[in-house]
C-alpha distance (Angstrom), angle and dihedral (degrees) to the residues before:
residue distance angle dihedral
X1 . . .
X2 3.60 . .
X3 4.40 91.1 .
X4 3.67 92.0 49.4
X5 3.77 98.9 51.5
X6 3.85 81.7 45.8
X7 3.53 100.5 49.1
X8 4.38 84.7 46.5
X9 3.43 87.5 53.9
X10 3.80 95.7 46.8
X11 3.68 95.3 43.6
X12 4.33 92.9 45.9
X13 3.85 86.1 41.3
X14 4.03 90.5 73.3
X15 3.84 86.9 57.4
X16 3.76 129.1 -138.6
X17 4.02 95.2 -70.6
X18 3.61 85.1 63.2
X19 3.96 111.9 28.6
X20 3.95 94.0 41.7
X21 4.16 90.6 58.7
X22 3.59 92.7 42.4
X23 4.26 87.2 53.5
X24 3.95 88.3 36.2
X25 4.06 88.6 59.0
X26 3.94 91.2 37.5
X27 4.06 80.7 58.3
X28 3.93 95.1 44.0
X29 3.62 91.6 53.4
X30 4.08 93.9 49.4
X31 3.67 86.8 49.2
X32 4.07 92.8 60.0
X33 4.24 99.7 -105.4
X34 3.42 118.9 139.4
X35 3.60 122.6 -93.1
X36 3.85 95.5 -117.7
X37 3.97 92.3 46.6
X38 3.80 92.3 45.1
X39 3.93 97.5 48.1
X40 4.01 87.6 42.9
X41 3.62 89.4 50.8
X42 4.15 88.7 47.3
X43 3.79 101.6 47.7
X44 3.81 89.3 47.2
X45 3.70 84.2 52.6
X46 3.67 84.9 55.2
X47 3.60 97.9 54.5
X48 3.69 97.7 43.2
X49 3.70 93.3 52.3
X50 4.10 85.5 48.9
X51 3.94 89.0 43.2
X52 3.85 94.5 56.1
X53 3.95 91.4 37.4
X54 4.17 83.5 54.6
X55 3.30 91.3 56.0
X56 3.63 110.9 29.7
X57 4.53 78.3 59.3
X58 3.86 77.6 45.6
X59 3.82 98.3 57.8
X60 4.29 90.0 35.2
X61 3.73 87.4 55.2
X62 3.38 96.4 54.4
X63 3.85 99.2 38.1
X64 3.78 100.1 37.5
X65 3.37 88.9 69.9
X66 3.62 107.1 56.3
X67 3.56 90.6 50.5
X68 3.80 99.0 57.7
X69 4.13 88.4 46.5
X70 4.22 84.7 57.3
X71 3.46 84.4 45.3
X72 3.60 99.8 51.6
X73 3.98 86.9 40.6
X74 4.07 82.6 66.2
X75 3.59 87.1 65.1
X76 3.87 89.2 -147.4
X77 4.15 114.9 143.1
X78 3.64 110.2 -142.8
X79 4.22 117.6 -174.7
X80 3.72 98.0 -149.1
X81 3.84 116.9 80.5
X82 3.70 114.0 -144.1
X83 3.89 100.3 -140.8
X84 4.53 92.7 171.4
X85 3.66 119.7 -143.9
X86 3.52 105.8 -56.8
X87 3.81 87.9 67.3
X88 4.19 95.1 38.0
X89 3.91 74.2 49.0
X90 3.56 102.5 54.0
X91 4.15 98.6 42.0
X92 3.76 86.4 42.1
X93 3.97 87.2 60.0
X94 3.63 86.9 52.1
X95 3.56 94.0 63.6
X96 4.21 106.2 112.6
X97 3.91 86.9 -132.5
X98 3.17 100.4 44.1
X99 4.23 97.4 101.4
X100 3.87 90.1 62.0
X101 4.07 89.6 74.3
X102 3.75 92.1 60.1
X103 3.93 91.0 70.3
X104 3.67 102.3 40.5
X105 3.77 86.7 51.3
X106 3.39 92.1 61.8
X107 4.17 93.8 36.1
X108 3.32 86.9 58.1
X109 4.03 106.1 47.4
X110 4.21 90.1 45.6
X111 4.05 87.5 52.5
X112 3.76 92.4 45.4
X113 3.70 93.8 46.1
X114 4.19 98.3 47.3
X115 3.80 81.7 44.7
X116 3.67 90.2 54.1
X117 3.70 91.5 -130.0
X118 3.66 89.8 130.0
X119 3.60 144.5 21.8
X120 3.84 94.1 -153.6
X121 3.65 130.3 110.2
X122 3.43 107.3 -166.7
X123 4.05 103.4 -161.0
X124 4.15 86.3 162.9
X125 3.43 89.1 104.2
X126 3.88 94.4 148.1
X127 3.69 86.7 71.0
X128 4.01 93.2 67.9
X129 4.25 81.8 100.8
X130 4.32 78.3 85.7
X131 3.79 99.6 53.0
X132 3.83 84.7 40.1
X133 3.62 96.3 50.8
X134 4.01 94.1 51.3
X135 4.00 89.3 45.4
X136 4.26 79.3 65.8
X137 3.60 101.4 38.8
X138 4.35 77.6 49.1
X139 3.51 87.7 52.5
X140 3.44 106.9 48.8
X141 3.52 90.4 45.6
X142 3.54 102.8 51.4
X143 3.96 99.3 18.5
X144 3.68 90.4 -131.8
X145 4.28 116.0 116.4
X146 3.84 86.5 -164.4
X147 4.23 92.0 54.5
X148 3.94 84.4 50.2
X149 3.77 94.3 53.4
X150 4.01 98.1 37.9
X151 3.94 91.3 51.1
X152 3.90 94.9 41.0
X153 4.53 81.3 52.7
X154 3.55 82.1 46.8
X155 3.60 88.9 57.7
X156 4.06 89.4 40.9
X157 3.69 86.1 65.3
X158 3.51 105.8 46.0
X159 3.89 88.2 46.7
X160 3.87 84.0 57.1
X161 3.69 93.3 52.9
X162 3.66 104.7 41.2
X163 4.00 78.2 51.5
X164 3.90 86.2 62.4
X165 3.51 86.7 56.6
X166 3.98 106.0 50.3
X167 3.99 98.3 50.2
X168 3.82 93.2 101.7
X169 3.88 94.2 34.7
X170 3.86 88.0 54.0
X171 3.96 93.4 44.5
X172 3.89 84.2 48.2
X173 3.41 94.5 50.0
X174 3.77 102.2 36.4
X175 3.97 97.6 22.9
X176 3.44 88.3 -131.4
X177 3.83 117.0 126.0
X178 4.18 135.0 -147.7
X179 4.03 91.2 29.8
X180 3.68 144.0 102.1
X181 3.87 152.3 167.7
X182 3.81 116.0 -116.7
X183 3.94 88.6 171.8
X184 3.53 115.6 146.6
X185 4.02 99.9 -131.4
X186 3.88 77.1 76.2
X187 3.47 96.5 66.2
X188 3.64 90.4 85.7
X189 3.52 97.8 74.7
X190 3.47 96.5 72.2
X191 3.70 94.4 58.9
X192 3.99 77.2 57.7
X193 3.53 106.5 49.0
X194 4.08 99.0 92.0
X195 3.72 81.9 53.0
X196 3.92 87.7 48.7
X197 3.65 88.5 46.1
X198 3.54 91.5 56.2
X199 3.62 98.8 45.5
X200 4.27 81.0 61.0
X201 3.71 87.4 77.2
X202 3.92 98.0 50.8
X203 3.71 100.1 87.1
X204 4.12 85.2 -153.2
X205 3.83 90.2 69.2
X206 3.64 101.8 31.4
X207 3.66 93.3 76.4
X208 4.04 121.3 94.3
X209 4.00 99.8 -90.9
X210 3.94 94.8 168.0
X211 4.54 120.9 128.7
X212 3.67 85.3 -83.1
X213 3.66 113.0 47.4
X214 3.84 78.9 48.7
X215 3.73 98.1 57.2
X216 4.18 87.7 46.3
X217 3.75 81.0 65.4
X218 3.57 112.5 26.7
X219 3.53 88.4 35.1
X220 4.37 107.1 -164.6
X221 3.38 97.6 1.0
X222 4.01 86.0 67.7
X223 3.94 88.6 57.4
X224 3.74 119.3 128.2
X225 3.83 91.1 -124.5
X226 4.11 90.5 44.5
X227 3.81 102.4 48.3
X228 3.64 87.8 43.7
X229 3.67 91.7 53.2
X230 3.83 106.2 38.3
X231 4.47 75.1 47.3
X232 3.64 93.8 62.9
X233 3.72 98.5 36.2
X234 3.78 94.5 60.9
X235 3.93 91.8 37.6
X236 4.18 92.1 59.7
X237 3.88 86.6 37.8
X238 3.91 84.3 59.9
X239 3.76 91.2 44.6
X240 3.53 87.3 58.8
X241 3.85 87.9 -111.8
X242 3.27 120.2 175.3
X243 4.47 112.0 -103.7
X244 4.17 81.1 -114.7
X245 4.39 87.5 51.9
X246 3.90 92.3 40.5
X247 3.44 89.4 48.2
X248 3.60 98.8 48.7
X249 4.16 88.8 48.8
X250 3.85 87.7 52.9
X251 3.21 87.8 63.0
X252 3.92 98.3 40.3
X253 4.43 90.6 53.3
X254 4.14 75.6 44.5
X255 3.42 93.9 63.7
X256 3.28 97.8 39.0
X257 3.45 108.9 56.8
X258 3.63 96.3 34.5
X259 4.53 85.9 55.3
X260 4.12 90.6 44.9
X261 3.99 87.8 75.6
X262 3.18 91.6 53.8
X263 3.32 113.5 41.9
X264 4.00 78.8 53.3
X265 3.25 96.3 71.0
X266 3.33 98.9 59.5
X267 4.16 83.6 71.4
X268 3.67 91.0 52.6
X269 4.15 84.1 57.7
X270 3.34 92.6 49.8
X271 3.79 111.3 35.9
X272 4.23 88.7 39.9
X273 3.93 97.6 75.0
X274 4.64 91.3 38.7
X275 3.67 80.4 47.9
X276 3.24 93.1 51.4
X277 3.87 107.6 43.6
X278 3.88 90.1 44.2
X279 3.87 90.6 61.3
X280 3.97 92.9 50.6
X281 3.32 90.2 43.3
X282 4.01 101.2 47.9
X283 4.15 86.8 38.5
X284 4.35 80.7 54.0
X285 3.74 93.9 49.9
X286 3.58 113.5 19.2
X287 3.48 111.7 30.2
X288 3.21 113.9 -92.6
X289 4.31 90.3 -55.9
X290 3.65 115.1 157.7
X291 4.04 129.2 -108.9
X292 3.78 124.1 -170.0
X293 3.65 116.0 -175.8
X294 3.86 106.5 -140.5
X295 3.58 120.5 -143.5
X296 3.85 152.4 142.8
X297 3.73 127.3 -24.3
X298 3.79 93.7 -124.4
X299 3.31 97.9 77.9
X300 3.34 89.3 81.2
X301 3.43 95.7 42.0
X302 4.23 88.8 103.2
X303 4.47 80.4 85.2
X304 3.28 100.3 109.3
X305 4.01 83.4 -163.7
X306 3.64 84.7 77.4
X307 3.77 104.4 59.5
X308 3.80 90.0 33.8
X309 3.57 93.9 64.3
X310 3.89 99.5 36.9
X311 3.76 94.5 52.5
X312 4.21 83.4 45.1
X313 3.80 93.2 51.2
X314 3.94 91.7 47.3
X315 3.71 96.9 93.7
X316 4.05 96.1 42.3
X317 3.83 86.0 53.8
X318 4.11 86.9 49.5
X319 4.06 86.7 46.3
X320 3.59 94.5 45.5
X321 4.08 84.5 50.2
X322 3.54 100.7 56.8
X323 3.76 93.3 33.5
X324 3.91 110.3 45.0
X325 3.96 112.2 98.6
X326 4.13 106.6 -122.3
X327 4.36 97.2 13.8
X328 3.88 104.0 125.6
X329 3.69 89.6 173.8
X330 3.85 119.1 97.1
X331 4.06 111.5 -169.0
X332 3.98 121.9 -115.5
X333 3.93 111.0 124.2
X334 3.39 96.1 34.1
X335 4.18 97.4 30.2
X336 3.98 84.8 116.5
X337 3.81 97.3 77.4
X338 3.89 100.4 -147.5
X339 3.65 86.2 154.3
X340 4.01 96.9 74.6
X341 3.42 100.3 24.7
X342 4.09 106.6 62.9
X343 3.54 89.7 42.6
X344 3.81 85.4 47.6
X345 3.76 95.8 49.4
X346 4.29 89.4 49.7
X347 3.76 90.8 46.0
X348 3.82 101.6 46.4
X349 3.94 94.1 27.7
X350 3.33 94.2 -121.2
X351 4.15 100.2 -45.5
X352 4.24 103.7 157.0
X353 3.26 92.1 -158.0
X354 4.03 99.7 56.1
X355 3.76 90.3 43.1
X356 3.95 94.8 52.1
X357 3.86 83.3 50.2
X358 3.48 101.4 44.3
X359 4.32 84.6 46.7
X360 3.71 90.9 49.2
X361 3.72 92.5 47.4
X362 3.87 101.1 42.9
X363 3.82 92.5 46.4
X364 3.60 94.3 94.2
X365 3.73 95.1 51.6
X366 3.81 95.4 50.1
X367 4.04 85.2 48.2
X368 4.09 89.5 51.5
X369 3.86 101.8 45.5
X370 4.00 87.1 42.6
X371 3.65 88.2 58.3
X372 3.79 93.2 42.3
X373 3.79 96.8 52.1
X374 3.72 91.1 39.6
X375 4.21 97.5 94.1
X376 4.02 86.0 49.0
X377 4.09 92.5 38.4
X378 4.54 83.3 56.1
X379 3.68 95.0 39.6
X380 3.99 88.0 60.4
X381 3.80 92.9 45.1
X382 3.70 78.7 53.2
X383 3.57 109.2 53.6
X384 3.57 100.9 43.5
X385 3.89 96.8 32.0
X386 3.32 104.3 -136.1
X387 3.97 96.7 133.3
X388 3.70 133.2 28.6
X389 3.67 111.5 -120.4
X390 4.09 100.5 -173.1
X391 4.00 116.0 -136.9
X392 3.74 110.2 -81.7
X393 3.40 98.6 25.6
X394 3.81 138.0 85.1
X395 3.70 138.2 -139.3
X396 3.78 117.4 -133.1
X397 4.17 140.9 141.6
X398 3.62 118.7 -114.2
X399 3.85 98.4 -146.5
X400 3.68 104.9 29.9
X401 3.84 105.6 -165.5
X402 4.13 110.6 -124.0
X403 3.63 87.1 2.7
X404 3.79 97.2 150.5
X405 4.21 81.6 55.8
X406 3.43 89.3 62.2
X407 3.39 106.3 40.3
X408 3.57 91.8 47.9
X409 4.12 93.4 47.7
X410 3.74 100.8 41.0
X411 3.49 91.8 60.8
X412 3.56 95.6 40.9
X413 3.65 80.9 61.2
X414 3.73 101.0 47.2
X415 3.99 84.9 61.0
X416 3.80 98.3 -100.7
X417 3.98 115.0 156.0
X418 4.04 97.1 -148.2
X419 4.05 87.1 49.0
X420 3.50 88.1 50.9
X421 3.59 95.9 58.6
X422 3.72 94.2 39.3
X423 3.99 90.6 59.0
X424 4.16 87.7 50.7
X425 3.62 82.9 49.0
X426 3.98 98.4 49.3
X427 3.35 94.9 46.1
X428 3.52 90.3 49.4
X429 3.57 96.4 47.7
X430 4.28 83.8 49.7
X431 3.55 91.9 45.7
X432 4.22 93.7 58.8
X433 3.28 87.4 38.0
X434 4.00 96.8 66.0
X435 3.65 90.0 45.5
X436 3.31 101.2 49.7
X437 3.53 97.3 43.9
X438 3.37 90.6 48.2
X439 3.91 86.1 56.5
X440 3.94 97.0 45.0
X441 4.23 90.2 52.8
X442 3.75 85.1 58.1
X443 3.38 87.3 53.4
X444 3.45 110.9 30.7
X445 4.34 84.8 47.7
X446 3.67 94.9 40.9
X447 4.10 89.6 60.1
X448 4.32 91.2 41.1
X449 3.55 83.1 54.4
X450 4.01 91.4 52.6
X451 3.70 93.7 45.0
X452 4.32 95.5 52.1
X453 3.61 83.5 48.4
């Protein structure tokens, strides 16, 4: 037990710039590329995943801060300290079970795939932290190790399949073919596709609202560089920054969302040629059955849709803070609300205006299940040690990915009757969304295709 938690650990260790290229070349070769093409295509990988992690830290850096100072400038005192993923990540790792998810993740993807159950292979292995993390929240709820693990390969197989589902709104969105994201911060757009479905009918958001059909009619002012900087301008002015600060974070949103096109590029070079070679060869040997390689959420993170509307809904996520009767959770870590806004961007296809909505609207909810997973959040900072939480104070993450998932499960588990139902109900929900999603990209493709030609 002891050599497979430390060859886990070894293998996570290297991180997902490293591990994912070195499975990414392991997958070129099996597919018949040559070995120079398919490490060229790997390392690139490599550096565009570290590119877009340097400057998504780049653009959190320079936004985190003026949110906390409008924050402060509230002069509300919240108890629970908003720490984001990278610290639910790090005590989460800490866990003594934690190494035990890494093989069922993978158990569970090969059985699904020689079942033909799904057409995902999830090689974003780095991400098992999030099953891992609702196996504890599981746990503590229901006091049962087992309940943790089923639910959190529950959660591995609904990741698969809503990974079936967002090849072609990746490839549409990215232009890169063959590849997906089965990330669990997407599994919020199913609970939001009847509200998607009903926003079909509203002639007002039915029309194509991504970055570009903006810039066709706002012309520069819908520039990368320009929405970034009139963006950070108006966020320091709200901070009460100084004109020299504001100025300085126009510039810093500038930067960033005129590099994150780029730097997303660099996946398109990469990922094109894998894509590729694993179509000829599954079209060779297994008649013509579809493969797409699962993997991080940053490759999309060239949309500038998504960084639009998450610096946006930054202030209605502080006002919703202060404001809400019973939150005790006041945003900082997790103040950049990745959580809503990829699984936005996949579900609307990039419409601004349905994303800021559907961030405005879900704010709340991410605010209320933060608070309510807050005591469990500090009592595993606490046990294994891996963070401080000072006395009178809680530890907590603002925009717990999946949250409703594990709210909704871990009770289930612990017996209660309302939980119960809710699961039925999410899965439900999930289970009409994948079907009818799967029906509207038919159609929604089908007519794309009509209109090019």
């Amino acid at each position: 037990m002891e050599v497979l938690q430390n060859a886990v650990q070894y293998v996570l260790d290297m991180g997902a710039a490293v591990f994912v290229p070195i499975i990414m070349l392991i997958i070129g070769l099996v597919a018949r590329m040559k070995f120079k093409d398919a490490l060229s295509a790997a390392i690139i990988f490599g550096v565009a995943f570290s590119g877009m992690t340097l400057v998504v830290d780049y653009m959190l850096s320079s936004i985190s801060p003026a949110a906390q100072t409008f924050a402060e400038n509230t002069g509300i005192n919240l108890t629970s300290v908003d720490g984001g993923w990278t610290t639910a990540a790090a005590i989460t790792w800490s866990w003594p079970f934690a190494f035990l998810m890494f093989p069922i993740l993978v158990i569970i993807n090969i059985v699904m795939l020689a079942f033909k159950w799904t057409k995902t292979l999830n090689v974003d292995v780095w991400n098992v932290w999030g099953k891992i993390f609702t196996a504890i929240l599981v746990t503590y709820l229901s006091g049962s190790i087992v309940a943790g693990f089923i639910v959190a390969s529950i959660q591995v197989i609904v990741e698969l399949k809503i990974g079936d589902v967002w090849g072609r709104e990746v490839e549409d969105l990215t232009g890169i073919p063959g590849v997906t994201v089965p990330h669990h911060m997407t599994l919020i757009a199913a609970l939001l596709y009847p509200i998607d479905k009903l926003m079909d009918k509203v002639p007002f958001l039915n029309k194509k609202m991504d970055a570009e059909a903006l810039r066709d009619k706002l012309g520069v002012f819908a520039e990368n560089h320009i929405m970034g900087g009139i963006i950070g301008l108006l966020l320091g002015l709200a901070a009460s920054y100084s004109i020299q600060e504001a100025l300085i974070l126009a510039i810093q949103a500038a930067t960033a969302l005129t590099l994150f096109p780029m730097v997303s590029k660099l996946f398109m070079q990469a990922l094109s040629p894998i894509s590729d070679a694993i179509s000829d060869f599954m079209k060779k040997r297994f008649k013509d059955r579809e493969i797409l390689i699962g993997l991080d959420w940053p490759i999309l993170a060239g949309r500038n849709e998504i960084w639009v509307t998450a610096i946006i809904i930054v202030p209605v996520l502080l006002l919703f803070a202060v404001t809400l009767p019973g939150n005790t959770v006041l945003p900082f870590g997790g103040i950049i609300n990745l959580s809503i806004v990829v699984g936005a961007v996949l579900l609307t296809r990039g419409n601004l205006v349905r994303m800021i909505i559907y961030g405005v609207i879900t704010a709340p909810v991410f605010l209320y299940i933060s608070t309510y997973f807050s005591p469990y959040i500090t009592r595993l900072a606490q046990e294994t040690g891996a963070v401080n939480v000072e006395e009178g104070s809680m530890l907590t993450w603002s925009t717990i990915e999946n949250g409703e998932f594990k709210l909704f499960f871990a009770n289930a588990m612990n017996g209660e009757w309302w939980a119960i139902l809710a699961s039925i109900g999410w899965l439900a929900i999930f289970t009409y969304f994948v079907i009818g999603r799967q029906k509207d990209n038919k159609r929604y493709f089908s007519a794309e295709a009509k209109e090019v030609n």
